[in-house]
N, C-alpha and C positions, 0 to 999 in steps of 0.2 A: 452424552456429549464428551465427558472425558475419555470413551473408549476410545472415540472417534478422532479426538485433540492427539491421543497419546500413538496413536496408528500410524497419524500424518508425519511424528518424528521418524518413524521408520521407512516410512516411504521415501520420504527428505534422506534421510542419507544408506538408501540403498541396499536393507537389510531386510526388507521383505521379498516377496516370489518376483522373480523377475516377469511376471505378468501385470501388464498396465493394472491400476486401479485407480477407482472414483469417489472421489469425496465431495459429500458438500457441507459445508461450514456456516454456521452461522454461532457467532457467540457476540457478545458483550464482553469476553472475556480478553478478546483481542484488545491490543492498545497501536494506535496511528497516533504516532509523534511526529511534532516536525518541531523545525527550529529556524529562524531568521535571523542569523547572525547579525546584518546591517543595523537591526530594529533593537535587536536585542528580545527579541520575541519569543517563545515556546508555547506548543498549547498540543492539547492528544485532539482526538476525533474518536468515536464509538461507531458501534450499528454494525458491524465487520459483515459482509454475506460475504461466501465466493466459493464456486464451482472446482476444484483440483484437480485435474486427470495427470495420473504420475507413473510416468515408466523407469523403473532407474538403470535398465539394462538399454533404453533408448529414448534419452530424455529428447531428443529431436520431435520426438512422436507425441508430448508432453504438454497440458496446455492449463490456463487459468486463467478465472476473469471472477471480478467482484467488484465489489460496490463499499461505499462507506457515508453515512449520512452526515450533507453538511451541518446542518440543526445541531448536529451534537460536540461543534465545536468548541471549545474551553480554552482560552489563554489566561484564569485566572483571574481577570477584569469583564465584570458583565457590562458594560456599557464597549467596551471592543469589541465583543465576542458578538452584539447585536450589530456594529455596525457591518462587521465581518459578512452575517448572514443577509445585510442587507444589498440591495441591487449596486450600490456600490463599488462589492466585494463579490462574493462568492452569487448572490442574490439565490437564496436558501429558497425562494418561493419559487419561483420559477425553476430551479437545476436543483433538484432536492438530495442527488446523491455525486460522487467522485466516481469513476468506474477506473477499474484497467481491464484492458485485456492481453493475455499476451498472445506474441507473435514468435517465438522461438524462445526454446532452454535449451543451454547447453551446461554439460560439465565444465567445470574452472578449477584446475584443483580439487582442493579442500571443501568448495562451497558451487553453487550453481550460477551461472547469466540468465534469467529472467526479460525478454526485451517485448514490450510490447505498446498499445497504445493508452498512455493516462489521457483522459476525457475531465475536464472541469469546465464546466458549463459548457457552450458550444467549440469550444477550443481543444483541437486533438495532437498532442506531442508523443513522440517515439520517446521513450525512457526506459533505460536497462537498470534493473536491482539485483544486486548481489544476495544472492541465497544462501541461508548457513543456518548450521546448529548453534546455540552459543545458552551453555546452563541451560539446558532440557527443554529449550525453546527454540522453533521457527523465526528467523529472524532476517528481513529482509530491508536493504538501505537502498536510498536511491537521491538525487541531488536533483532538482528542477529549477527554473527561472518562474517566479511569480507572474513576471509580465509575459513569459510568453502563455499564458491564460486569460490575458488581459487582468490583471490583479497587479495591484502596485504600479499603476501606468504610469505615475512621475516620478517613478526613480532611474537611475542607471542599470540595465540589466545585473550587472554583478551586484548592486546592491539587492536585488530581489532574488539570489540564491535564497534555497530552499532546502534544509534538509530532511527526508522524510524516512522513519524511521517504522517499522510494521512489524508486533510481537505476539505471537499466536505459539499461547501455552499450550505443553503437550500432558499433561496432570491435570 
C-alpha cells in the first residue's frame, strides 16, 4: 500500500513516464475533513476507495471517482454524529457512501482542477478541487453548499458553506 500511496505523489506532479497509469486506492489512511464555518463545526470521514487514471503529459485524458463512507463520520460529539447519519442528515442507511466522479482535469499552475460530479445521497452537484502537493501528500480542497444536498435545509445557503478538505499520504 505504501508503494502504491508513494507512486500517486509522482504521478500527481508529473515526474513519472509520460504514459497514463492506473491506480486504485483504498486506505483508511486517507483523512476527509471538512469544516462548517456558520456551525462552528469540523469532523473527518474515513473508508477512502477510488479508482486514479493519471496522465501528466495529458491530464485532459485523466479521470477519478471514489467513494467515502458516511457511517464513519466524527465531529467529536457522538450524539451529532448519530443524528448526522440519521435520515435527517446524510441518512447513512439508506446512502451508505459520498461518491465523486470526475469530469475534467486540467493543469492550473502549480497544482491541478479536478471538476466533476459529488453525489450525497440522491443529490448531484458539479464541484471542482484544487489538486496539489503539500508536505509529501495529495491534497485536494473543495467548497460545497450543504443545502444544495438537501443537508441543512433551514439555513441560508451561505450559511451551509462547506469546506472539504481530502489528504491521501504518499509514505
Amino acid at each position: 500500500m505504501k508503494t502504491l500511496l508513494f507512486s500517486m505523489i509522482f504521478i500527481f506532479t508529473g515526474a513519472m513516464a509520460v504514459q497514463a497509469q492506473e491506480l486504485n486506492v483504498k486506505t483508511d489512511d486517507a483523512k476527509i475533513q471538512f469544516k462548517i464555518p456558520a456551525e462552528k463545526v469540523s469532523g473527518t470521514m474515513s473508508g477512502f476507495s477510488a479508482t486514479i487514471k493519471f496522465d501528466p503529459s495529458n491530464p485532459g485524458s485523466s479521470s477519478m471517482s471514489g467513494t467515502v463512507r458516511v457511517a464513519t463520520i466524527n465531529t467529536g460529539t457522538d450524539k451529532r454524529d448519530e443524528h448526522l447519519k440519521s435520515a435527517d442528515y446524510f441518512n447513512a442507511s439508506k446512502y451508505p457512501t459520498i461518491s465523486f466522479t470526475s469530469s475534467k482535469i486540467e493543469k492550473s499552475g502549480d497544482s491541478y482542477k479536478m471538476t466533476g460530479i459529488l453525489k450525497i445521497k440522491d443529490k448531484e452537484k458539479e464541484v471542482t478541487f484544487t489538486v496539489k502537493v503539500e508536505d509529501g501528500k495529495i491534497v485536494g480542497y473543495a467548497t460545497v453548499h450543504a443545502i444544495d444536498f438537501d443537508l441543512m435545509t433551514k439555513k441560508k445557503r451561505e450559511d451551509s458553506k462547506t469546506e472539504i478538505r481530502i489528504t491521501v499520504p504518499t509514505a
